[in-house]
C-alpha positions as CSV (number, residue, x, y, z in Angstrom):
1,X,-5.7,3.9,4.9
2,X,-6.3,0.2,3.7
3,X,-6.5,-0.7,-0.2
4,X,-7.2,-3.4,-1.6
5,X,-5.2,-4.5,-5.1
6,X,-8.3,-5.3,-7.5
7,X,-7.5,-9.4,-7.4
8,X,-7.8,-9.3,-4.1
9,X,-10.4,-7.9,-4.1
10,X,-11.9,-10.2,-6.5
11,X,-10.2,-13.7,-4.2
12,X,-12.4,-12.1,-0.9
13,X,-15.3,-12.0,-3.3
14,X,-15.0,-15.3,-4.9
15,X,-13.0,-17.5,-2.2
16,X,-10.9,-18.3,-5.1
17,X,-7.1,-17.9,-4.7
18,X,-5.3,-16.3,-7.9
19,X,-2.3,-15.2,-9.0
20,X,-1.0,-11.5,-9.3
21,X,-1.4,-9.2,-12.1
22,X,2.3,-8.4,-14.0
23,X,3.8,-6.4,-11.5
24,X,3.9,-3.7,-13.6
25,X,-0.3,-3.4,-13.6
26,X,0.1,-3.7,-9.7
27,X,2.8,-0.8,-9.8
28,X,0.5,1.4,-12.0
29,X,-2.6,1.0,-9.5
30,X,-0.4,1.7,-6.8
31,X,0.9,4.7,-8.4
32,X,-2.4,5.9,-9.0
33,X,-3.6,5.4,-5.4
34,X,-0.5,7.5,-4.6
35,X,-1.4,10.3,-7.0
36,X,-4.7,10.6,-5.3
37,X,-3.9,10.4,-1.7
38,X,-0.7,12.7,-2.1
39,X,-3.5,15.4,-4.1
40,X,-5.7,15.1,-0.7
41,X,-2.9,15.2,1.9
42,X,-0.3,18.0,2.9
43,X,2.9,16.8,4.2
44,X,5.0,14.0,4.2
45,X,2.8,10.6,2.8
46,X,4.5,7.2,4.0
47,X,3.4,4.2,2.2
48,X,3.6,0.3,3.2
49,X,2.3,-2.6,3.0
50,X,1.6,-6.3,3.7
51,X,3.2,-9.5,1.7
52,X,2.9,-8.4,-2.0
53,X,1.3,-4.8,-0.7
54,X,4.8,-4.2,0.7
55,X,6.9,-5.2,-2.2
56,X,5.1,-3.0,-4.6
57,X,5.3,-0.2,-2.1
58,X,8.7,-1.0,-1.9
59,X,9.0,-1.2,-5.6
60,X,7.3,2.2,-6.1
61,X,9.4,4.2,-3.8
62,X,12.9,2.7,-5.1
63,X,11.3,4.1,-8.7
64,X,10.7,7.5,-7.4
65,X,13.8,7.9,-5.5
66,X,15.6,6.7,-9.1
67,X,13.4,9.5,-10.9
68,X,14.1,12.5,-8.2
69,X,17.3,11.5,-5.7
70,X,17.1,14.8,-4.3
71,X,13.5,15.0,-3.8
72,X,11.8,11.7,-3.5
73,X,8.1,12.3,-2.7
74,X,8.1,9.0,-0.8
75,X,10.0,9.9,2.8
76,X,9.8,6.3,4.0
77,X,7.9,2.8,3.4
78,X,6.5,0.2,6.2
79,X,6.2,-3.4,5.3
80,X,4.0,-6.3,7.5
81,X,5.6,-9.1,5.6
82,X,7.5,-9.6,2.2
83,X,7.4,-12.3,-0.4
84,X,10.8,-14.4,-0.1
85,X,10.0,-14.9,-4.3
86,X,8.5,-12.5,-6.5
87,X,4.7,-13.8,-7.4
């Protein structure tokens, strides 16, 4: 499944570029997303991402493994490109 963080959505509508939210607004969407998808799906939900989609997927699962070492929700995390510096 494919989401789109809200400012991108809003660059593909405007043909505008623009920077990032705070990373913690882009962490709390994600998280949400996550919340959802985990309520829908049985099993095991890998997350990933491309460019700034992988480094707050990345993000996310380091703070869920830091809230439950034992029993981190998050079993793994693909990435299709990383920023080099944070946005």
């Amino acid at each position: 499944m494919c989401i789109d963080f809200p400012y991108m959505q809003q660059m593909q509508e405007t043909g505008k570029r623009r920077p990032p939210p705070p990373i913690a607004q882009t962490l709390a969407q994600f998280a949400e997303w996550y919340a959802l998808l985990d309520s829908l799906f049985e099993g095991p939900l890998w997350i990933g991402g491309k460019s700034m989609g992988g480094r707050v997927a990345t993000l996310f699962a380091s703070q869920q493994l830091a809230r439950e070492p034992s029993s981190s929700t998050v079993p793994g995390v693909v990435v299709a490109g990383y920023p080099f510096h944070p946005p």
